[in-house]
C-alpha positions as YAML, in Angstrom:
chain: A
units: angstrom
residues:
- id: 1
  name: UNK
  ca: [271.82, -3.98, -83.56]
- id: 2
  name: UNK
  ca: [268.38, -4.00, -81.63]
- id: 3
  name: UNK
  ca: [268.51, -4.04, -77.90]
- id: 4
  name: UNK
  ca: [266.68, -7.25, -76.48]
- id: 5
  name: UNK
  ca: [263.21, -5.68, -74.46]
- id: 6
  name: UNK
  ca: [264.18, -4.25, -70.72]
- id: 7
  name: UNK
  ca: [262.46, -6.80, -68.63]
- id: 8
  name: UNK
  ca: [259.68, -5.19, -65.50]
- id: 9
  name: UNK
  ca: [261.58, -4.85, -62.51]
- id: 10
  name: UNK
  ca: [259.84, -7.56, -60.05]
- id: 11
  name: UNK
  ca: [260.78, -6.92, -56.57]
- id: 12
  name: UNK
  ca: [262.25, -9.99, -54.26]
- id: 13
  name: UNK
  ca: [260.70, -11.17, -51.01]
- id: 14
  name: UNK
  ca: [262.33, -9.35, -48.47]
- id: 15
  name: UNK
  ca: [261.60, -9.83, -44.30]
- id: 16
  name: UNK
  ca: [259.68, -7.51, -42.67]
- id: 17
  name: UNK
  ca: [261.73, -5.53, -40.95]
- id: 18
  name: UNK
  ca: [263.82, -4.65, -44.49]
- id: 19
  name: UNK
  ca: [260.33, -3.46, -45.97]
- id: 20
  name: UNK
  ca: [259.78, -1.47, -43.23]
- id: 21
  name: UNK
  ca: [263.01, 0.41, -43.29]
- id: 22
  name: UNK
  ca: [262.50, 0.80, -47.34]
- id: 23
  name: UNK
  ca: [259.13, 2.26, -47.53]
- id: 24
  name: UNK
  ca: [259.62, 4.14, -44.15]
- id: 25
  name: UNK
  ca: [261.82, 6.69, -46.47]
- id: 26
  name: UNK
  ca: [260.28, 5.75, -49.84]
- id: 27
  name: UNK
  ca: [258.10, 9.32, -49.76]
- id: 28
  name: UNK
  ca: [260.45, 11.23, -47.16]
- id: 29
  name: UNK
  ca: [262.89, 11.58, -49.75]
- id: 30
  name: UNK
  ca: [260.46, 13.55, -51.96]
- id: 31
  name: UNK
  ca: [258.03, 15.15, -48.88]
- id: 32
  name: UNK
  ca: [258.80, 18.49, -49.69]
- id: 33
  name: UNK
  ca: [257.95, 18.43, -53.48]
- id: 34
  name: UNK
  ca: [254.90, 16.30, -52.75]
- id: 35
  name: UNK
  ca: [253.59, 18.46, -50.26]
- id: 36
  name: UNK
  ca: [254.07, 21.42, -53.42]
- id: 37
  name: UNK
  ca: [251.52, 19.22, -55.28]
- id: 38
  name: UNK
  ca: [249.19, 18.31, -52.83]
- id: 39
  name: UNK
  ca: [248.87, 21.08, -50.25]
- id: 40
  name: UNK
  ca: [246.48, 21.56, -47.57]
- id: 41
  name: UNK
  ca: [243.29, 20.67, -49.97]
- id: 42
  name: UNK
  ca: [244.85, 18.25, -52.38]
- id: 43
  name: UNK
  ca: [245.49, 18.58, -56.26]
- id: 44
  name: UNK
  ca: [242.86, 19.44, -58.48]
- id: 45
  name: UNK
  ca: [241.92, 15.63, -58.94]
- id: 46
  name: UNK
  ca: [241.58, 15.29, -55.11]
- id: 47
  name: UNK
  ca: [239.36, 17.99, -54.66]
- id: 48
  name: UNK
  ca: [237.21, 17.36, -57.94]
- id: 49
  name: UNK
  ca: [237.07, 13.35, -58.24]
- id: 50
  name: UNK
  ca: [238.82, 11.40, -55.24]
- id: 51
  name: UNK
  ca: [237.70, 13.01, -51.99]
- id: 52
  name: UNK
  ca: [234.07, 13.42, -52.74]
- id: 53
  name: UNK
  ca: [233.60, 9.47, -54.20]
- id: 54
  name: UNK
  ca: [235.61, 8.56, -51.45]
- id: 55
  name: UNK
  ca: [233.50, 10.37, -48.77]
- id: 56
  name: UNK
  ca: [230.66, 8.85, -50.47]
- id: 57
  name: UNK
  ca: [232.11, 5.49, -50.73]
- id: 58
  name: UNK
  ca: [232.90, 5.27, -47.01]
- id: 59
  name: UNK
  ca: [230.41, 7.37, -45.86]
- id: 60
  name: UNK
  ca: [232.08, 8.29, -42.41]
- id: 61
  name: UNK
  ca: [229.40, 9.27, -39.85]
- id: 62
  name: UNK
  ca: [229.88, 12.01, -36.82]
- id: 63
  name: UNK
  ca: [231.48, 10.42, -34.10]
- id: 64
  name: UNK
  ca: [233.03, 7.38, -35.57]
- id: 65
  name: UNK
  ca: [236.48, 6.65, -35.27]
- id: 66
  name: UNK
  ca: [238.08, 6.65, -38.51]
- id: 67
  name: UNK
  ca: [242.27, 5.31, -39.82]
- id: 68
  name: UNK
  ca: [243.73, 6.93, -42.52]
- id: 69
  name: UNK
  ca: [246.55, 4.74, -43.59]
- id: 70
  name: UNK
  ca: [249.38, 6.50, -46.17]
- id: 71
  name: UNK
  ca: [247.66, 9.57, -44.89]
- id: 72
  name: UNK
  ca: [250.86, 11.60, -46.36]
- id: 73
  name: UNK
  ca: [249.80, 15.85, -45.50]
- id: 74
  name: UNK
  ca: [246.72, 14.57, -44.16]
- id: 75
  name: UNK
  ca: [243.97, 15.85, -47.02]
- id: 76
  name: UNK
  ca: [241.74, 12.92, -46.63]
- id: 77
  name: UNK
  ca: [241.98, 12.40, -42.83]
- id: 78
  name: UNK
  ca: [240.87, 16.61, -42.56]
- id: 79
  name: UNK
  ca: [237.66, 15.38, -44.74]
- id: 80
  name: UNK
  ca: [237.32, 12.84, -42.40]
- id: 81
  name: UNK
  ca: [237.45, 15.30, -39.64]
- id: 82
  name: UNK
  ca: [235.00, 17.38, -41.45]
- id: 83
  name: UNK
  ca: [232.34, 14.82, -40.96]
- id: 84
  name: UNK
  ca: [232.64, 15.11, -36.95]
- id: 85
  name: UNK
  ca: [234.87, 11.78, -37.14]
- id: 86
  name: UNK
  ca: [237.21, 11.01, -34.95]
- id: 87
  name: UNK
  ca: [240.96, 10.15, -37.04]
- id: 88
  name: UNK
  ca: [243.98, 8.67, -36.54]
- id: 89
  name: UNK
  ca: [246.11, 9.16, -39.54]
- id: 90
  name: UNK
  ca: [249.17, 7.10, -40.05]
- id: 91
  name: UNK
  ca: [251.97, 7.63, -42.68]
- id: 92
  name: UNK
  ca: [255.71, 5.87, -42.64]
- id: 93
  name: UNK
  ca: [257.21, 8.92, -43.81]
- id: 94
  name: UNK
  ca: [257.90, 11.71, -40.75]
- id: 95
  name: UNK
  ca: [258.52, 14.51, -42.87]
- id: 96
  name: UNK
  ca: [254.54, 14.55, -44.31]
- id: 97
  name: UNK
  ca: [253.09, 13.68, -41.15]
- id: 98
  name: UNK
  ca: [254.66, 17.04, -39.92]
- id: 99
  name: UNK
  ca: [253.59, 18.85, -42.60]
- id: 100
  name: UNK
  ca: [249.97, 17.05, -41.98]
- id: 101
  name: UNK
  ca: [250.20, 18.46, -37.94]
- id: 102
  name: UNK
  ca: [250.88, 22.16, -39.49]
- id: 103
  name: UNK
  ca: [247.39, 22.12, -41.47]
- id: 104
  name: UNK
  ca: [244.73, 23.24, -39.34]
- id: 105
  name: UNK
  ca: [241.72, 20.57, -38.42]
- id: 106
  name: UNK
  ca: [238.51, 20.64, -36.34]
- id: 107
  name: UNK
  ca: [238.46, 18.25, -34.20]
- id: 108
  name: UNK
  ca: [241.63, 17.89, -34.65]
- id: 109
  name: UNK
  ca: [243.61, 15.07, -36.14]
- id: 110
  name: UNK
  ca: [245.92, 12.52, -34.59]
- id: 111
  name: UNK
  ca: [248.75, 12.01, -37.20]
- id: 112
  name: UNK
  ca: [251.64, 9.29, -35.99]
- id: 113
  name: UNK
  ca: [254.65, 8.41, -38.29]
- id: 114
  name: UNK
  ca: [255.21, 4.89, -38.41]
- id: 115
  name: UNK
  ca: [254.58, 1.88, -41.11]
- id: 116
  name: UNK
  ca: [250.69, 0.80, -41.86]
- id: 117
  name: UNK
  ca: [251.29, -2.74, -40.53]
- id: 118
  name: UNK
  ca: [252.17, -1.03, -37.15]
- id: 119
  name: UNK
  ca: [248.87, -0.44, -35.86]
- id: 120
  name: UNK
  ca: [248.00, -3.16, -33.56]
- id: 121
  name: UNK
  ca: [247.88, -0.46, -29.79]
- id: 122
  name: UNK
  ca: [245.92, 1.95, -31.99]
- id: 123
  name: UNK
  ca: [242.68, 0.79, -30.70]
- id: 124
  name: UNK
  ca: [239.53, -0.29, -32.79]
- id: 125
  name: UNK
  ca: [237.76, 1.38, -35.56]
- id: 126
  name: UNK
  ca: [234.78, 1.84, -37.26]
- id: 127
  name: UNK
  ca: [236.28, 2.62, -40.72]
- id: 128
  name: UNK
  ca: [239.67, 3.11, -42.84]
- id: 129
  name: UNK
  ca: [241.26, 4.58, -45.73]
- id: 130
  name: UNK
  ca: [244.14, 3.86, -47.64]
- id: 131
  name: UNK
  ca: [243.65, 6.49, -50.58]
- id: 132
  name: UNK
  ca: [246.31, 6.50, -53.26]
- id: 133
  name: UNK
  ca: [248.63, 4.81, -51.31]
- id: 134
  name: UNK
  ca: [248.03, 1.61, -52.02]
- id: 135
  name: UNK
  ca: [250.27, 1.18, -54.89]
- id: 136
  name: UNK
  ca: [253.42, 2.33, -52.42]
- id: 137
  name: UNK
  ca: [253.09, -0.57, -50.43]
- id: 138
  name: UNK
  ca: [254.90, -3.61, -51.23]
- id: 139
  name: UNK
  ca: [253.87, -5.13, -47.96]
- id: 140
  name: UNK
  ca: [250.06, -4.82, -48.89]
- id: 141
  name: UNK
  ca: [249.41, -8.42, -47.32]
- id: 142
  name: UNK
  ca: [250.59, -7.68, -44.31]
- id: 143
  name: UNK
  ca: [249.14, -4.16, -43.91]
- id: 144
  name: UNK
  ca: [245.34, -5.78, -45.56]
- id: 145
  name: UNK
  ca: [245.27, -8.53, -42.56]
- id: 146
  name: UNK
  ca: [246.95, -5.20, -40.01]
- id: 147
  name: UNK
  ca: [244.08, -3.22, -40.81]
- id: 148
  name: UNK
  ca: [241.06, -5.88, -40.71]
- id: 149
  name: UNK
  ca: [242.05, -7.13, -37.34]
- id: 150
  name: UNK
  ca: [241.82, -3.29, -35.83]
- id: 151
  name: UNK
  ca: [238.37, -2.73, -37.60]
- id: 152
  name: UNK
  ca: [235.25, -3.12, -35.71]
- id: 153
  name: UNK
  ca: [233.00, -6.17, -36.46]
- id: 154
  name: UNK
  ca: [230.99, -4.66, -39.76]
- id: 155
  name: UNK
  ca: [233.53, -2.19, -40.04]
- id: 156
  name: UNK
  ca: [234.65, -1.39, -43.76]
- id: 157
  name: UNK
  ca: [237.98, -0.22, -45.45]
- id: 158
  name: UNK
  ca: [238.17, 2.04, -48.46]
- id: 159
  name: UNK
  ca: [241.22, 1.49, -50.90]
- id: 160
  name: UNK
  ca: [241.36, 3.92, -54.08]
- id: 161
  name: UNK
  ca: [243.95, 3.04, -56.38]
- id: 162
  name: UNK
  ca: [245.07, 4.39, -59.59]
- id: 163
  name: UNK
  ca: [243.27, 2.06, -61.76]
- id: 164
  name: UNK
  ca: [245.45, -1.29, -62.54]
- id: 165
  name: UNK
  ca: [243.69, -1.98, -66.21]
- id: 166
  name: UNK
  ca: [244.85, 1.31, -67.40]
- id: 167
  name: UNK
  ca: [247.13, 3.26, -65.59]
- id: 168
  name: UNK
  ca: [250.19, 1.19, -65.30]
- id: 169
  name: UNK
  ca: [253.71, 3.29, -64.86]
- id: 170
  name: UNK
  ca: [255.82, 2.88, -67.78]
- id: 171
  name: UNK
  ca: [253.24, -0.27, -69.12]
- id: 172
  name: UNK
  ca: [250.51, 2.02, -70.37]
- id: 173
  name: UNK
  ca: [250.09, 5.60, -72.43]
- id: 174
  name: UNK
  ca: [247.79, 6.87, -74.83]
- id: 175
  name: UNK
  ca: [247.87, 6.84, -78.67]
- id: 176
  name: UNK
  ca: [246.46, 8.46, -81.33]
- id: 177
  name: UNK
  ca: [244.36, 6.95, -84.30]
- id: 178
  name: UNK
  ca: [244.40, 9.46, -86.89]
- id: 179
  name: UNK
  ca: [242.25, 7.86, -89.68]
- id: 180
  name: UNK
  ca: [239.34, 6.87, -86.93]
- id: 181
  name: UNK
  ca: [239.91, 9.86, -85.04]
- id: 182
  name: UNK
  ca: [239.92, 8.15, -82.09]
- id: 183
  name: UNK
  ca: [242.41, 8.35, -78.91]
- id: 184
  name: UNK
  ca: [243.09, 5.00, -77.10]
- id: 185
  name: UNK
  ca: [244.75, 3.44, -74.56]
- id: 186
  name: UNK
  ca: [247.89, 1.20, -74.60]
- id: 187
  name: UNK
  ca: [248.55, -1.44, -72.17]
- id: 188
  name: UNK
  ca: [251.63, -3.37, -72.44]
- id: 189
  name: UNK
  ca: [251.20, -5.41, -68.93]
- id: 190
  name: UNK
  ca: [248.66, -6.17, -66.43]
- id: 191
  name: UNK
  ca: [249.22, -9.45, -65.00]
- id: 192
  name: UNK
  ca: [252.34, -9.48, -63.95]
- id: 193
  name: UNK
  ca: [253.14, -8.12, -60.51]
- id: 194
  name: UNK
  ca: [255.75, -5.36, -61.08]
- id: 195
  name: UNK
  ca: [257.81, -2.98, -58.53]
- id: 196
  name: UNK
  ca: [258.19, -0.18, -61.15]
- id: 197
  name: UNK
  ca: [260.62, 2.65, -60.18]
- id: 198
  name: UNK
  ca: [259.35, 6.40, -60.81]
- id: 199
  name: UNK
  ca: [261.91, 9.34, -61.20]
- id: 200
  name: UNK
  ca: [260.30, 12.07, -59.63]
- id: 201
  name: UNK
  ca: [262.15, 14.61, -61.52]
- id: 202
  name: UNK
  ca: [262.76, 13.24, -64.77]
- id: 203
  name: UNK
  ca: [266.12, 14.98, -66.09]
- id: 204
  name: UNK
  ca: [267.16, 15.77, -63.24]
- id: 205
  name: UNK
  ca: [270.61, 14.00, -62.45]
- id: 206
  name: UNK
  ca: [269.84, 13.39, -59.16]
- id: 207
  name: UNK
  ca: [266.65, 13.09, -58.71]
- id: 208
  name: UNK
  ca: [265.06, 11.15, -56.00]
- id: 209
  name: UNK
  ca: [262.74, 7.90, -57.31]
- id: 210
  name: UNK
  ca: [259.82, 5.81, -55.70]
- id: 211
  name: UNK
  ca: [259.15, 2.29, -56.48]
- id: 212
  name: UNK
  ca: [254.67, 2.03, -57.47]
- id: 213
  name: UNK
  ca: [253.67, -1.28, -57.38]
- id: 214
  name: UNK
  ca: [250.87, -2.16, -59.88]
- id: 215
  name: UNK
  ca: [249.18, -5.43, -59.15]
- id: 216
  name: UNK
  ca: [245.97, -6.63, -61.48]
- id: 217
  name: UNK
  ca: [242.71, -6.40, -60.20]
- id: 218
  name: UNK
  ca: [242.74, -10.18, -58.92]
- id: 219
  name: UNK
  ca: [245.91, -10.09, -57.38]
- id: 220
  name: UNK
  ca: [244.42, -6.99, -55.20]
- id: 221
  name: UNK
  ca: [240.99, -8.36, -54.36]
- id: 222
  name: UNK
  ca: [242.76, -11.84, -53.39]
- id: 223
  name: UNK
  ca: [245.07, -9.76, -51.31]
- id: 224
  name: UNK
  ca: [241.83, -8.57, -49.57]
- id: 225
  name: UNK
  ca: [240.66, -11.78, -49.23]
- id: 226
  name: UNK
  ca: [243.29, -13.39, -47.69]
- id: 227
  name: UNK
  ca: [243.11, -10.81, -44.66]
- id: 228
  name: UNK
  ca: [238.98, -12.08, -44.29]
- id: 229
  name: UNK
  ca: [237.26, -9.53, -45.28]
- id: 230
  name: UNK
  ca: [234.71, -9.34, -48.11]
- id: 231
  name: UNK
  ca: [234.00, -6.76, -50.70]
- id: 232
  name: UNK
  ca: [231.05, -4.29, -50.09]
- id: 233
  name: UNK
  ca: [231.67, -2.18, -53.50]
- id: 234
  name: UNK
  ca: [233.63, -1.19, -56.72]
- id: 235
  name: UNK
  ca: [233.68, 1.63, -58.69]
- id: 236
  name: UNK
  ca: [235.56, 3.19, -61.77]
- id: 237
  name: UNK
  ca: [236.34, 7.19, -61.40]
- id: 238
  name: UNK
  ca: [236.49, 9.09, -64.58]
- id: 239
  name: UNK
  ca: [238.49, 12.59, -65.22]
- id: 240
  name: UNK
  ca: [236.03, 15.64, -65.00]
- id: 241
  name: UNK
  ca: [238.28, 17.47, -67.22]
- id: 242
  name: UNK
  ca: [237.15, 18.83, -70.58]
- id: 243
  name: UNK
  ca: [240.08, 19.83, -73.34]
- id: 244
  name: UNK
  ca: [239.76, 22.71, -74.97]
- id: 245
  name: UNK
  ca: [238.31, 23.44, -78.40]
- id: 246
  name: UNK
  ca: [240.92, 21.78, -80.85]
- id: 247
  name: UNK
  ca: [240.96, 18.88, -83.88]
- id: 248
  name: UNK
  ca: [241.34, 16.20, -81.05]
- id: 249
  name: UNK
  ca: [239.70, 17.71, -78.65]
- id: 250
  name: UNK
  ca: [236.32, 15.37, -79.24]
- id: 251
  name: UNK
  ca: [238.45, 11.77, -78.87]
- id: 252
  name: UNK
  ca: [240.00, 13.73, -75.98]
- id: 253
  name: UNK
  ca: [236.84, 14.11, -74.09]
- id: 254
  name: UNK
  ca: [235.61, 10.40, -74.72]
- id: 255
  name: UNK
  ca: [238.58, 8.65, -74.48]
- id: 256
  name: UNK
  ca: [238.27, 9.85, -70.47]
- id: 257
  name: UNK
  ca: [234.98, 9.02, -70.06]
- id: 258
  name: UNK
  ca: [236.21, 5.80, -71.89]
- id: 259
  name: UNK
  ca: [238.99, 5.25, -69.64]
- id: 260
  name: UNK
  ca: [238.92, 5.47, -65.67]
- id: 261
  name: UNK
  ca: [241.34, 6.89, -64.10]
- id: 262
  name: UNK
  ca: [240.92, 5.56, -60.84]
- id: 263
  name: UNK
  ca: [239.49, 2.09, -59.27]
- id: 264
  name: UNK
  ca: [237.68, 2.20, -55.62]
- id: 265
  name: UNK
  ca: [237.39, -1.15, -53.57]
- id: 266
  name: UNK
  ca: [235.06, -1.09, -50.03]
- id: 267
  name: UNK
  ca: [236.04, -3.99, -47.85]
- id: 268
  name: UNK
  ca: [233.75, -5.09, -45.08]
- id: 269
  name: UNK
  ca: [234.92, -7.59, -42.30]
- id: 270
  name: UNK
  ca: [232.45, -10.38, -41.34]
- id: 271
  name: UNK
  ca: [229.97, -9.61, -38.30]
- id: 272
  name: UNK
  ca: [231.02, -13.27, -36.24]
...
């Protein structure tokens, strides 16, 4: 007998304080094998597609003062670093931000392990970041209105986001159209606010999960919004892979220039 359709996991309000204590240990239970993955320099992705449009996105200048929020190992708050900023990177998760202090920086890095709302005694800032992290936060209104009151007048934020139209855990996947030889893109939900739990070790019978949270593109510019600031820029990353030489190796190649991989929203707050 067919099984009625699993319905998306939507997650319920919860205070604060419960948030805090979830997605404090959401990533610390899986530090060590992220850390595998990303390194010192990031994943081949990082290094080839997300750190240079996000350096040229936020364009941090020497001697600003920069916040990396979700900072994890610290790969983006190094870049940062790179630049002659000064950075505060902040991550809920104490296992990455000590992994982030044993990566070498110059000038060196401030890393702190605590939640992104809790920022308030950091100071002010010219700039932040919040680079694939975004979707890991189910407080996101709380940590958008956190991190516009701490940014200068004119300051701007950076959020990169795996994009929300097309890369949805579990809600999207690609597809084959053998007669128009032709790969495409599924998407099964967008709308819908969803709290979607990822095994990070599929088959493994013990294996940690994460919860991502995919919200459509209006529910994350309203978020921004709400928290007064305004929206400087978009843009749409794009794989820089090629496939090899193959019968689908041509629908490979334009389905991901077809299909972005990642979205990138710059946030400005009002000059008064």
């Amino acid at each position: 007998m067919p099984q009625p359709p699993r319905r998306p996991f939507r997650p319920r309000p919860r205070p604060p304080q419960a948030q805090q204590r979830e997605h404090g240990t959401s990533w610390e239970k899986s530090a060590d094998w992220y850390d595998r993955i990303i390194g010192e320099r990031g994943s081949e992705l990082y290094q080839a597609v997300v750190i240079p449009g996000a350096l040229k996105l936020l364009d941090p200048k020497r001697g600003q003062r920069m916040l990396d929020l979700g900072c994890g190992q610290g790969v983006f708050s190094r870049a940062m670093a790179q630049k002659g900023c000064e950075v505060v990177g902040v991550d809920a998760a104490p296992t990455l931000i000590q992994k982030a202090r044993t990566y070498p920086s110059k000038p060196p890095v401030r890393y702190l392990a605590r939640d992104a709302a809790q920022i308030g005694d950091l100071g002010e800032f010219d700039a932040a970041s919040a680079i694939l992290c975004v979707q890991n936060m189910e407080h996101l209104d709380v940590v958008a209105a956190a991190a516009a009151k701490v940014l200068k007048p004119g300051g701007r934020m950076l959020w990169v986001v795996n994009h929300p139209s097309f890369r949805i855990p579990r809600q999207s996947s690609w597809g084959h159209d053998e007669p128009r030889k032709i790969q495409y893109r599924r998407t099964d939900a967008y709308s819908s606010t969803l709290g979607i739990p990822i095994v990070m070790h599929p088959g493994k019978a013990d294996s940690e999960s994460t919860i991502s949270f995919h919200r459509s593109l209006q529910t994350l510019t309203t978020t921004g919004f709400s928290a007064g600031l305004v929206l400087g820029g978009i843009e749409e990353w794009y794989s820089h892979k090629e496939s090899q030489p193959g019968p689908r190796a041509r629908a490979e190649n334009r389905a991901r220039k077809e299909f972005p991989l990642f979205l990138a929203l710059l946030w400005e707050k009002r000059v008064a």
